[in-house]
Backbone as CSV, one residue per row, in Angstrom:
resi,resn,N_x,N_y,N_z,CA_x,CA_y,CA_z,C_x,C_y,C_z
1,UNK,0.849,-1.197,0.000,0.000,0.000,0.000,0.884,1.246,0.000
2,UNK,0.496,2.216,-0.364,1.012,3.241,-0.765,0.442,4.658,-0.201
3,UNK,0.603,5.938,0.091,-0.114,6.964,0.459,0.056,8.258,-1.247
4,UNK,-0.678,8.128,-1.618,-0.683,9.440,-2.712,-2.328,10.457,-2.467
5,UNK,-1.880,11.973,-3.438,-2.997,12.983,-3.364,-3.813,12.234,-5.463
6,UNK,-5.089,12.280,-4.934,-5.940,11.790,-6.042,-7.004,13.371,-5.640
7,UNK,-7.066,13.503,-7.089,-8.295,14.727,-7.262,-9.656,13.716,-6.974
8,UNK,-10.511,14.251,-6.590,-11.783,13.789,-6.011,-12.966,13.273,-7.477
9,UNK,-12.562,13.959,-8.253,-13.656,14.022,-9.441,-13.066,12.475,-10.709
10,UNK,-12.091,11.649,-9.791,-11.695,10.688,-10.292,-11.481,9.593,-10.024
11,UNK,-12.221,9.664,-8.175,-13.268,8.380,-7.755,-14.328,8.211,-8.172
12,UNK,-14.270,6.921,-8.269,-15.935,6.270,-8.100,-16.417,5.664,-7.019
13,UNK,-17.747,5.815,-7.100,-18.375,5.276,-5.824,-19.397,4.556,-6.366
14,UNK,-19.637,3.097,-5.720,-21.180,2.707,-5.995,-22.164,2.725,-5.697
15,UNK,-22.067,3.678,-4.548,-23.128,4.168,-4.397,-22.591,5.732,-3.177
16,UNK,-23.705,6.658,-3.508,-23.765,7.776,-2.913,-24.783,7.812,-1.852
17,UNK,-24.572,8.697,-0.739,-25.230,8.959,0.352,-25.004,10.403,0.666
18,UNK,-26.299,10.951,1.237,-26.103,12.470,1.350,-25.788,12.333,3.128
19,UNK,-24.971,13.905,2.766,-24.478,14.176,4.626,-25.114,15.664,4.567
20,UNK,-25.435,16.089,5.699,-25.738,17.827,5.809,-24.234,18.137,5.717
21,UNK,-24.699,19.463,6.054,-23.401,20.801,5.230,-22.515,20.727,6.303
22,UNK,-22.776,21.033,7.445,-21.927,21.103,8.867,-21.716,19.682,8.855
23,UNK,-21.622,18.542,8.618,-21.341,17.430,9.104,-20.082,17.099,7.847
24,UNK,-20.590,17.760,6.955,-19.637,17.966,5.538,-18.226,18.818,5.691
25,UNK,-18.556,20.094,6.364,-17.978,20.590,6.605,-16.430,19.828,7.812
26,UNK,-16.999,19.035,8.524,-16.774,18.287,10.309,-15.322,17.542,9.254
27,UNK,-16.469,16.758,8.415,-15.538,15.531,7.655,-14.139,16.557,6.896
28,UNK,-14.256,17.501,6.341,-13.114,18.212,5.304,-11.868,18.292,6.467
29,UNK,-12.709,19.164,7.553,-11.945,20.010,8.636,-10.991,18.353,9.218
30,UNK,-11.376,17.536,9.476,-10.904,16.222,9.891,-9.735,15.772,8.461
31,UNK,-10.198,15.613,7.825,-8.809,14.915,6.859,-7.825,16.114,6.461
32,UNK,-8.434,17.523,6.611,-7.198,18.374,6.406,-6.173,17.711,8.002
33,UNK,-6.331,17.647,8.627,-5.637,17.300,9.839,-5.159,16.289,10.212
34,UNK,-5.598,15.097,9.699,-5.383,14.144,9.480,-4.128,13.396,9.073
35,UNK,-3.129,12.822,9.921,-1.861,12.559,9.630,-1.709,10.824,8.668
36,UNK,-3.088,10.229,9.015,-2.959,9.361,7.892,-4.439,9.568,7.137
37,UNK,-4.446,8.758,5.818,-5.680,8.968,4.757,-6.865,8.120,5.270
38,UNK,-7.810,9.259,5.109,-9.498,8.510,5.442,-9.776,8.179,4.479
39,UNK,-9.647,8.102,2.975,-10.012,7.738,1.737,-8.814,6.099,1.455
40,UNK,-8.995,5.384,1.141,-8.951,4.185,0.372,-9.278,3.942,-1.021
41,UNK,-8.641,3.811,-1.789,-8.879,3.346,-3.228,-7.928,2.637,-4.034
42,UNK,-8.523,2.403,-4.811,-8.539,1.003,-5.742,-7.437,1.633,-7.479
43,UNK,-6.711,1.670,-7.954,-6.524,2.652,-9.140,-7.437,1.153,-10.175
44,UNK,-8.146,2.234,-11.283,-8.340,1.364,-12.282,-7.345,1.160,-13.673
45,UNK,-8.030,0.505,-14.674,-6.594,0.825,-15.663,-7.513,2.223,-16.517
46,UNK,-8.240,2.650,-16.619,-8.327,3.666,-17.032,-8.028,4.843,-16.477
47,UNK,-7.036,5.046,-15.563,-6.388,6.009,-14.996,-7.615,6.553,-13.554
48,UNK,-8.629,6.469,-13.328,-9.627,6.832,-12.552,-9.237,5.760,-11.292
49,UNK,-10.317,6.121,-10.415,-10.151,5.070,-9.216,-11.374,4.501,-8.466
50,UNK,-11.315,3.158,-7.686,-12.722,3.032,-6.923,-12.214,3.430,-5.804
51,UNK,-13.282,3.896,-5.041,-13.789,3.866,-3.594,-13.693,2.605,-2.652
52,UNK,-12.542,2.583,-1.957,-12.878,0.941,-0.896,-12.935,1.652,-0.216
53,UNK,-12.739,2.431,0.758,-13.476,2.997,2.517,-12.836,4.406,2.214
54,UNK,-14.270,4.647,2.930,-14.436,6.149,3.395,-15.577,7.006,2.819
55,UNK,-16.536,6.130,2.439,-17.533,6.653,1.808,-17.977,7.954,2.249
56,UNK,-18.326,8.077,3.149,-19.287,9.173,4.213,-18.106,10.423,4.286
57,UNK,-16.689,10.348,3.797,-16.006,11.267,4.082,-15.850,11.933,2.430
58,UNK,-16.117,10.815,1.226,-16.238,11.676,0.432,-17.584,12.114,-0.199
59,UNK,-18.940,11.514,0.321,-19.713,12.251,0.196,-19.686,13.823,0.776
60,UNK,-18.735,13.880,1.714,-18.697,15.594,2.587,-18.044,16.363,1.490
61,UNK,-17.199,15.918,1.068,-16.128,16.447,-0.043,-17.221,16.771,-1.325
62,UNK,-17.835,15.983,-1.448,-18.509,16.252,-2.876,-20.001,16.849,-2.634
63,UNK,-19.978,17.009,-1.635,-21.523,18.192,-1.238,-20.812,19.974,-0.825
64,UNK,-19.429,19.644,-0.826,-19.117,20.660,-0.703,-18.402,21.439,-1.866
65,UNK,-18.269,20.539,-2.978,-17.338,20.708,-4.330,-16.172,20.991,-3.968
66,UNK,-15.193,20.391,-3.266,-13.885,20.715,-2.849,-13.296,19.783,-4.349
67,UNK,-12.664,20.647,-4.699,-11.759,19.981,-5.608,-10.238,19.935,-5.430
68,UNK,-10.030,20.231,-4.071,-8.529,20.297,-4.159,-8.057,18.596,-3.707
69,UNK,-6.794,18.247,-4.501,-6.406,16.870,-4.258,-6.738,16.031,-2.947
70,UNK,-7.031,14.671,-2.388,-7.249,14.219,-1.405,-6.115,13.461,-0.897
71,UNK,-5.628,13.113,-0.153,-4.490,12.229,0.817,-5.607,10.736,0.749
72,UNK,-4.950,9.603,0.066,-5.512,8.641,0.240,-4.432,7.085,0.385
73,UNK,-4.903,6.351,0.551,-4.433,5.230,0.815,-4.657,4.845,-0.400
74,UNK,-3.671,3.895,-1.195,-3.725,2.665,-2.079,-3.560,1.576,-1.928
75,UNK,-4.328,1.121,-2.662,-4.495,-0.681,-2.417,-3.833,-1.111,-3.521
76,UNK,-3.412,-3.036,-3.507,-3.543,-3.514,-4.673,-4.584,-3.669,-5.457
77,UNK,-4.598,-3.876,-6.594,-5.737,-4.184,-7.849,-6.237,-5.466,-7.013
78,UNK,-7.467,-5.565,-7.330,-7.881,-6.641,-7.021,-8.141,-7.844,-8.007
79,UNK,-8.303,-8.903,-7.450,-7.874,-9.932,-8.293,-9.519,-10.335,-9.412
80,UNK,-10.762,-10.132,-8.649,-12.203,-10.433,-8.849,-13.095,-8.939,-8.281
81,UNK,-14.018,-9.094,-9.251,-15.164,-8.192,-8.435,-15.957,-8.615,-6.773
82,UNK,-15.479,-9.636,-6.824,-16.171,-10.293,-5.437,-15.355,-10.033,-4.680
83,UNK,-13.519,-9.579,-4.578,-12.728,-9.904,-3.587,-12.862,-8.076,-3.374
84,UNK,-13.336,-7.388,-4.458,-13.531,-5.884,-4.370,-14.565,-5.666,-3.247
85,UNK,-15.659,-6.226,-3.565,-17.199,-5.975,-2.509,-16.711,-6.603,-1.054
86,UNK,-15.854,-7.511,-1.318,-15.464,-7.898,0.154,-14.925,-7.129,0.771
87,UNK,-13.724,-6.174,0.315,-12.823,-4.841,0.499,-13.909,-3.715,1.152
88,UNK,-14.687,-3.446,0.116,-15.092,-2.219,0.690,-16.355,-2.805,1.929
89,UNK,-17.070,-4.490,2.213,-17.839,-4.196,3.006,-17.214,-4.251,4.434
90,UNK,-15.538,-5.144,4.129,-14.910,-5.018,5.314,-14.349,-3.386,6.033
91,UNK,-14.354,-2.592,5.197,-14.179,-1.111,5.754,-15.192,-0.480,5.791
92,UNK,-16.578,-0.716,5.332,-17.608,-0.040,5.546,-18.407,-0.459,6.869
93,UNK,-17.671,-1.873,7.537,-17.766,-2.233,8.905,-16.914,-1.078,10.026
94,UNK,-15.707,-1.107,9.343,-14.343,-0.387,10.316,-14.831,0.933,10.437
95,UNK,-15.515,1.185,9.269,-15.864,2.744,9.360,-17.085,3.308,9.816
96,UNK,-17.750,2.605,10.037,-19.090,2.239,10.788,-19.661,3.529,9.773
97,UNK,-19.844,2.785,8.274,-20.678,3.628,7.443,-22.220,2.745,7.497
98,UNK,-23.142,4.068,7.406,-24.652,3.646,7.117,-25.001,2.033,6.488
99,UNK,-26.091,1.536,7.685,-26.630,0.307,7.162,-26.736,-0.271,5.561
100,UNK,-27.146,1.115,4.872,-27.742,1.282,3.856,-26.471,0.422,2.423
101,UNK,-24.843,1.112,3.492,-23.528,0.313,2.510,-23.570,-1.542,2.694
102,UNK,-23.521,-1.615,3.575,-23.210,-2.807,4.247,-24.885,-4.199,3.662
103,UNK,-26.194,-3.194,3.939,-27.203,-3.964,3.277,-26.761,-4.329,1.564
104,UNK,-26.442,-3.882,0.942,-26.048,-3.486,-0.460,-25.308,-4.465,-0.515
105,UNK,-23.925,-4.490,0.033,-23.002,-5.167,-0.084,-23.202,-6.732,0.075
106,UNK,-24.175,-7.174,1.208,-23.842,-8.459,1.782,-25.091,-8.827,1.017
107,UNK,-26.077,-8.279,0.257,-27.323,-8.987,-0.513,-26.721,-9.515,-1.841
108,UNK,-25.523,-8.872,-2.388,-24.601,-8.956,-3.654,-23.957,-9.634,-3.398
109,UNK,-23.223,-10.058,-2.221,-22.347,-10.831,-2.214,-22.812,-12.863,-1.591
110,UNK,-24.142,-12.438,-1.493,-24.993,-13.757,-1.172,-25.821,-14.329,-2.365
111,UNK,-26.489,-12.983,-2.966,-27.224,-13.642,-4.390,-26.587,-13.472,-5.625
112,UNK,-25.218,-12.679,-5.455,-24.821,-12.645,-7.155,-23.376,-13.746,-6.461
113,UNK,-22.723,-13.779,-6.137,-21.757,-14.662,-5.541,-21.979,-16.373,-4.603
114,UNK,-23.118,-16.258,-4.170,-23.601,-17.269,-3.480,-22.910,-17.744,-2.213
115,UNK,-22.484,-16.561,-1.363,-22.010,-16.710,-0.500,-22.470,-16.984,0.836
116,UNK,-22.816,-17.519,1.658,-23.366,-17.372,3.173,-22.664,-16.565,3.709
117,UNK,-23.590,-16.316,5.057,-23.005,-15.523,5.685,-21.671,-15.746,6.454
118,UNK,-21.314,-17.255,6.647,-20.445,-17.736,7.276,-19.338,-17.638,6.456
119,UNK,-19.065,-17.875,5.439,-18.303,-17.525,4.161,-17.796,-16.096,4.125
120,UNK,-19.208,-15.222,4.312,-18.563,-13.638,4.489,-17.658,-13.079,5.204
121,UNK,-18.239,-13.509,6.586,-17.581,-13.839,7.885,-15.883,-14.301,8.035
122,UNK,-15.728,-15.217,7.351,-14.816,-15.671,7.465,-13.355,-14.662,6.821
123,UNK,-13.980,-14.044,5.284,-13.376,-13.054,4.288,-12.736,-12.370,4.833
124,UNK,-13.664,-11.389,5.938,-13.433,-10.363,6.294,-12.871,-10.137,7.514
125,UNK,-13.526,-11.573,8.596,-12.533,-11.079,9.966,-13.673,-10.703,10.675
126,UNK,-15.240,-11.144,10.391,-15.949,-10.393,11.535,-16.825,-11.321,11.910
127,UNK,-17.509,-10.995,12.765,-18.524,-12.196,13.567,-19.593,-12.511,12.627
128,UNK,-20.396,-13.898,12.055,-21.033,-13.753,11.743,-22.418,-13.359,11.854
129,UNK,-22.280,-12.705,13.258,-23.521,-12.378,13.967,-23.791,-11.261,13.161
130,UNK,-22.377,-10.308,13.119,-22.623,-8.770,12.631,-23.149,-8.555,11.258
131,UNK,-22.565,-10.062,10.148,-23.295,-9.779,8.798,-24.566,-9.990,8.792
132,UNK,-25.331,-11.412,10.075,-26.812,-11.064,9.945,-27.394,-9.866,10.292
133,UNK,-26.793,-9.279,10.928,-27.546,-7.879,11.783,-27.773,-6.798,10.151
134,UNK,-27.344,-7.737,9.101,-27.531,-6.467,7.879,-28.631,-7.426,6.592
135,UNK,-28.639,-8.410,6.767,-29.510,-9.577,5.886,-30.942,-9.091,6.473
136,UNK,-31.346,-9.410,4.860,-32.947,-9.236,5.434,-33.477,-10.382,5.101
137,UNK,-35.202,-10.622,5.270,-36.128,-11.100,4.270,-36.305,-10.871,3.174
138,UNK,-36.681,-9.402,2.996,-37.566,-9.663,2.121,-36.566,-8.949,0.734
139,UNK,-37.123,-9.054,-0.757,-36.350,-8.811,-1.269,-35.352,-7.407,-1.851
140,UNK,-36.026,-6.614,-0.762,-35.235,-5.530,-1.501,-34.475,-4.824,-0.129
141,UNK,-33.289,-4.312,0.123,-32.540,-3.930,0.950,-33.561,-3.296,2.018
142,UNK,-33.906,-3.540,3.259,-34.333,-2.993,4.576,-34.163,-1.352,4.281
143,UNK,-33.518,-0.844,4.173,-33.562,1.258,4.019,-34.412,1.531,2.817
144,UNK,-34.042,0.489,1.864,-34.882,0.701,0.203,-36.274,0.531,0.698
145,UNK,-36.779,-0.611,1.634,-37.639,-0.766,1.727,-38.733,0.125,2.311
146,UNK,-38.063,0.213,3.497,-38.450,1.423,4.382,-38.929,2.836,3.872
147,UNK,-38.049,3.281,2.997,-38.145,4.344,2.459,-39.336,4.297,0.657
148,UNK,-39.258,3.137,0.562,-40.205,3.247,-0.680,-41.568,3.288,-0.546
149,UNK,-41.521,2.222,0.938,-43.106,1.936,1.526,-43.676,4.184,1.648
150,UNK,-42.525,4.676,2.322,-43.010,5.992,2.998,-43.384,6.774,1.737
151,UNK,-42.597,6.731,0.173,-42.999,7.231,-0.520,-43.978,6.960,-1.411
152,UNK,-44.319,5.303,-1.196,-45.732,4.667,-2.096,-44.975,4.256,-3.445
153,UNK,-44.078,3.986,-3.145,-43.300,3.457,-4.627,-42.892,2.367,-4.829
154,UNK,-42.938,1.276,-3.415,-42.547,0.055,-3.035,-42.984,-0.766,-4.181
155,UNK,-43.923,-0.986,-5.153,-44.185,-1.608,-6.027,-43.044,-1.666,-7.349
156,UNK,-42.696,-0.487,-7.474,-41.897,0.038,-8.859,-40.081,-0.165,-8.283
157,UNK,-40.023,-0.502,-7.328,-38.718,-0.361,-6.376,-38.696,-2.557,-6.139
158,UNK,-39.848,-2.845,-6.188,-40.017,-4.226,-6.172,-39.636,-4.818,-7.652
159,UNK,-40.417,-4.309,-8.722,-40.381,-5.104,-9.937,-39.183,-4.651,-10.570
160,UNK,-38.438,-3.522,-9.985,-36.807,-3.176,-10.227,-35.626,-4.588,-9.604
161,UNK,-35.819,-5.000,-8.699,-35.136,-6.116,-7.896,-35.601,-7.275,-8.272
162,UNK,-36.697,-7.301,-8.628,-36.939,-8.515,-9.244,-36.559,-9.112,-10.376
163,UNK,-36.203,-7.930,-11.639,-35.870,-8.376,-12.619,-34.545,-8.833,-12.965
164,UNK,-34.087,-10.111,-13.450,-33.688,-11.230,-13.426,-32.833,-10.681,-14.419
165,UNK,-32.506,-9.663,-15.105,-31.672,-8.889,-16.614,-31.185,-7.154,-15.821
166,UNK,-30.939,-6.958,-14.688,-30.642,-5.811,-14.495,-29.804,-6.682,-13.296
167,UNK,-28.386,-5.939,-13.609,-27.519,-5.948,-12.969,-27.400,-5.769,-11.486
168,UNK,-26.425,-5.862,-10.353,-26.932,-5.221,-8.804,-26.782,-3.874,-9.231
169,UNK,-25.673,-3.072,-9.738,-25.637,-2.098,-10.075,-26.293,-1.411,-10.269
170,UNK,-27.495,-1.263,-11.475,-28.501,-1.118,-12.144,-29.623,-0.739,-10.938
171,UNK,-29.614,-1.819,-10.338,-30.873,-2.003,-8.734,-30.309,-1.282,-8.288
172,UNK,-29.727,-0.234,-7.861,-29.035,0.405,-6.970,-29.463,2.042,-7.803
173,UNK,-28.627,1.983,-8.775,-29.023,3.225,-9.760,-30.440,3.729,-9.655
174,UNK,-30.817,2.786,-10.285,-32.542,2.798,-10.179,-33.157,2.813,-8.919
175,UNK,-33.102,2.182,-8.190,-33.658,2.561,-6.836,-33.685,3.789,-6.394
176,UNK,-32.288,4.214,-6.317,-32.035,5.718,-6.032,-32.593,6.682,-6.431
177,UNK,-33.042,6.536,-7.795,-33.864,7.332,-8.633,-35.360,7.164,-8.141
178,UNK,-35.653,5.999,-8.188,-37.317,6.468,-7.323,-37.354,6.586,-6.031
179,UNK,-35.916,6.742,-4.947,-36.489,7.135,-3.762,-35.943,8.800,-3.604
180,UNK,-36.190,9.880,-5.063,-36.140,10.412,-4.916,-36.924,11.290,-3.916
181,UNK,-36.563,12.583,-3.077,-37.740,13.620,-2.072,-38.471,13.858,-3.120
182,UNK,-37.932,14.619,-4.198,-38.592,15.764,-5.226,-39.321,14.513,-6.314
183,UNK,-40.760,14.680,-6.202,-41.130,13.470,-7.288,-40.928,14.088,-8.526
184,UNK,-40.287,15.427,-8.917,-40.048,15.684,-10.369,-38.814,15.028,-10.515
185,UNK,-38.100,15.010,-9.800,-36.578,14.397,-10.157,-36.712,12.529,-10.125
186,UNK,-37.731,12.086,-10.217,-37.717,10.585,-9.486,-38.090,9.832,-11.364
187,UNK,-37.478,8.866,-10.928,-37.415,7.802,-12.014,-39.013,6.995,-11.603
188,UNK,-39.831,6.620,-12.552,-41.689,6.509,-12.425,-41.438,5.048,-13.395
189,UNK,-42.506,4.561,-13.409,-43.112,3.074,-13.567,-42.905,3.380,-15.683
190,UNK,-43.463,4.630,-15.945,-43.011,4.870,-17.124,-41.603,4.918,-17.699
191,UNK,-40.512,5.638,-17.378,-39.390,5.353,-17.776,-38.523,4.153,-17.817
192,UNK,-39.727,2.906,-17.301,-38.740,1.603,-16.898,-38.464,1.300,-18.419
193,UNK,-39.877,0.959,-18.996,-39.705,0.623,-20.135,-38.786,1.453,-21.179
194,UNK,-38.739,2.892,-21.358,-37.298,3.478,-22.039,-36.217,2.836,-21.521
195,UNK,-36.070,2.663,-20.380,-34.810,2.246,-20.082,-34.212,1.095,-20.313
196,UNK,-35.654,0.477,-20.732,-34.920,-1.320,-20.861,-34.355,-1.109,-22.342
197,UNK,-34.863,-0.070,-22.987,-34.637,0.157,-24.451,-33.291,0.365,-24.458
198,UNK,-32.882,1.602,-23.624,-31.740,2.426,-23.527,-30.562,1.266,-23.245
199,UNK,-30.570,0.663,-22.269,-29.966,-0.170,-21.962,-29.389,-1.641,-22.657
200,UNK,-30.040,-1.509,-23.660,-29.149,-2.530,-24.729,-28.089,-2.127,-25.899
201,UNK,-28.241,-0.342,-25.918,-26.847,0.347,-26.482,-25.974,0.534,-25.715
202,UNK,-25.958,0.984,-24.256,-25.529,1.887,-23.453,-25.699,1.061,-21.874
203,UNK,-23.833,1.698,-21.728,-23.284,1.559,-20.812,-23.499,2.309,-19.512
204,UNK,-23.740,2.055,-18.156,-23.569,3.342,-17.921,-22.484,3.503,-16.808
205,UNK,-21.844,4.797,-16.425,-20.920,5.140,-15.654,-20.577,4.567,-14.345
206,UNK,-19.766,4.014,-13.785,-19.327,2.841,-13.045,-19.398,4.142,-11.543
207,UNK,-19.670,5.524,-11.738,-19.762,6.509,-10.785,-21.239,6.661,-10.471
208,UNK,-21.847,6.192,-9.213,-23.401,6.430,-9.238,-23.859,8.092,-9.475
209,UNK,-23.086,8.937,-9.167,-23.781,10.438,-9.380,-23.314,10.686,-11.210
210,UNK,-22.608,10.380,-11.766,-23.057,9.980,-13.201,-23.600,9.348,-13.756
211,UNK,-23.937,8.321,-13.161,-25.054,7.046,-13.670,-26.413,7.788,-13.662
212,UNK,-26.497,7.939,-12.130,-27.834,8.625,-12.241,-28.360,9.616,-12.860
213,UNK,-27.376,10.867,-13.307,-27.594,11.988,-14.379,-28.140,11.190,-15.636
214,UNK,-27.231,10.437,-16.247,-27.096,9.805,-17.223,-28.388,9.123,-17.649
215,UNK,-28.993,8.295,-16.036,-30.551,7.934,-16.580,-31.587,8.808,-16.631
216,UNK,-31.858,9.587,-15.964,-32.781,10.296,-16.108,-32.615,11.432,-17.294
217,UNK,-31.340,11.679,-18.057,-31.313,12.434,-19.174,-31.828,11.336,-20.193
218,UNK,-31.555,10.106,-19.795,-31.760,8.975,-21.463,-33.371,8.977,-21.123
219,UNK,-34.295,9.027,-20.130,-35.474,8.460,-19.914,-36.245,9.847,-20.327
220,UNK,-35.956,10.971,-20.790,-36.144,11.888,-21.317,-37.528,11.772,-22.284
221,UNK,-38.973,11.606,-21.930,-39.872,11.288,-22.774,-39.992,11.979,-23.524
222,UNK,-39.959,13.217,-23.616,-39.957,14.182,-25.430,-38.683,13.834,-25.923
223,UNK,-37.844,12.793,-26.081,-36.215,13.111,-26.317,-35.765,11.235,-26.365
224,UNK,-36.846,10.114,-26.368,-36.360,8.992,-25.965,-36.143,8.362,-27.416
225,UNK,-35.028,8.492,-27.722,-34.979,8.076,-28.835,-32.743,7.961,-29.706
226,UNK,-33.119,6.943,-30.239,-31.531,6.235,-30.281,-30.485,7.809,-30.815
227,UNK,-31.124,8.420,-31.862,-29.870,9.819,-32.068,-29.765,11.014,-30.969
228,UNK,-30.861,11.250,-30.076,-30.851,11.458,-29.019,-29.721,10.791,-27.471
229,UNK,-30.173,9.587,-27.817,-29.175,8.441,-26.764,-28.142,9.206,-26.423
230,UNK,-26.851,9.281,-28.292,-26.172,9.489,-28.668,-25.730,10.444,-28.028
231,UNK,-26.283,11.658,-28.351,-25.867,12.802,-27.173,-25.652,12.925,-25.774
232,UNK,-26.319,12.129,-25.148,-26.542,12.001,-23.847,-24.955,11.300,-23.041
233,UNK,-24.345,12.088,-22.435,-22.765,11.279,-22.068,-22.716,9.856,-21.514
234,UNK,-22.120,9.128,-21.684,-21.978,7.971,-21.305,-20.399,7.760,-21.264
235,UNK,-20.157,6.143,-21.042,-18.560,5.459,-20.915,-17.790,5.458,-22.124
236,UNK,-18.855,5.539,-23.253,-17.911,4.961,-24.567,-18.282,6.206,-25.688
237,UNK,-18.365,7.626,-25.075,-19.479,8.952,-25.224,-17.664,9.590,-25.593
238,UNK,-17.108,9.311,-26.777,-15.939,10.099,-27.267,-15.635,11.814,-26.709
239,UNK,-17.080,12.180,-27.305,-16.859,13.586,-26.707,-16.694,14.141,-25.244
240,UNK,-17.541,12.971,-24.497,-17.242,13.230,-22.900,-16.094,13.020,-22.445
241,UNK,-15.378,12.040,-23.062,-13.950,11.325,-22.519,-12.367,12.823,-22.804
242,UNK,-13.170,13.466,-23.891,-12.118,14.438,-24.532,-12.777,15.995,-23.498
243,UNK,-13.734,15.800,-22.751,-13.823,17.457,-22.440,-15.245,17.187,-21.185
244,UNK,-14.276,15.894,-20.428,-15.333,15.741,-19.593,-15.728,16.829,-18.046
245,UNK,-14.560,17.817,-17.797,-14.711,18.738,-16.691,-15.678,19.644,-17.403
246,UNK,-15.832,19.904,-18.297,-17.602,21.122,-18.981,-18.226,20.182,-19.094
247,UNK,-18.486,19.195,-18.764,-19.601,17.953,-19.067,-20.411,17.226,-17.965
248,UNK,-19.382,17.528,-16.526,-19.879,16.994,-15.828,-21.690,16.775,-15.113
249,UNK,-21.745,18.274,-15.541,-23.176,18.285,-15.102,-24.268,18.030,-15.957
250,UNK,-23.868,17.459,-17.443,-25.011,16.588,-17.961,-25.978,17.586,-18.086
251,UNK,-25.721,18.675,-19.028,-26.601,19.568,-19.552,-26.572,19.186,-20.762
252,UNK,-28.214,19.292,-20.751,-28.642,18.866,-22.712,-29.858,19.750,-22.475
């Protein structure tokens, strides 16, 4: 492992969580001071990086648009995507980040990996008491659930997890999108079907706060349509890759 400064706008995360401003603020004021790195990451080969721990410290960073370089820890590459989810759910334990990481993590790593919990347990170094304390019943993550029932969306948040052709990724993206506050900003029972469309050209961004721009610009009902797509930035989106700092905010 290694200690280097990484600009912030060249992690990824798989998922985002909001912090208030003062608690945002708490987190900056803490890693400026900070004699070793609260950030962890992964380098990819496309020069960018993942997120293994410290989620909650760069959501503060990125509600605050700090763009100045971060002090982080490096890891080795990892060998599998499974030995990755193991990485970040074993520091999203250490770091005692929101249920919401850890539910995510251990439902992916049981139904897309087929792991028990004892198996998990074992990966990571922790009791297997602590990975049940994050397993649920029923099928969609306990916070997803919670929160879809409150907004009346639990149906459209159900037949998202259910479907058997959308990635965990995807369930995650999408979810997020209908547990939007603002129901103008929220992904609806109508855009599923654009999206299943969209989704057999198009990739989308391995960064959830670009993913999510990204869908709700493609689900665009005056605008759903393949030369349209085209415009819309994506992974394999030439023009985004050449002039992606004026791009970030996914204005069309």
């Amino acid at each position: 492992m290694t200690n280097t400064y990484v600009s912030p706008k060249k992690i990824y995360m798989f998922y985002e969580d909001t912090v208030t401003r003062s608690t945002a603020f708490n987190y900056s004021e803490l890693m400026k001071k900070a004699k070793t790195p609260f950030i962890t990451l992964e380098k990819r080969n496309d020069g960018n990086y993942n997120l293994v721990g410290g989620f909650k410290y760069l959501n503060g960073i990125r509600l605050l648009n700090e763009k100045k370089p971060l002090y982080c820890t490096l890891v080795e590459s990892f060998q599998s995507e499974k030995e990755r989810k193991l990485a970040i759910l074993q520091r999203a334990l250490a770091n005692r980040e929101k249920p919401i990481y850890k539910e995510i993590l251990i439902h992916e790593l049981i139904h897309e990996y087929k792991m028990s919990k004892n198996e998990i347990s074992i990966e990571i170094g922790e009791d297997a008491k602590k990975i049940q304390n994050y397993m649920y019943k029923q099928v969609i993550p306990a916070a997803y659930y919670k929160a879809a029932d409150r907004l009346n969306v639990k149906s459209l948040v159900l037949a998202i997890y259910c479907a058997n052709n959308f990635t965990s990724y995807e369930k995650i993206v999408l979810t997020e999108l209908c547990l939007q506050e603002n129901k103008n900003l929220r992904f609806k029972r109508s855009h599923l079907s654009i999206y299943m469309k969209y989704r057999k050209s198009f990739n989308l961004f391995e960064d959830i706060a670009k993913a999510k721009k990204q869908v709700m610009n493609a689900v665009n009902v005056e605008e759903a349509h393949n030369e349209y797509w085209k415009s819309v930035p994506h992974p394999n989106n030439l023009l985004f890759k050449l002039d992606s700092d004026d791009k970030n905010d996914f204005q069309h």
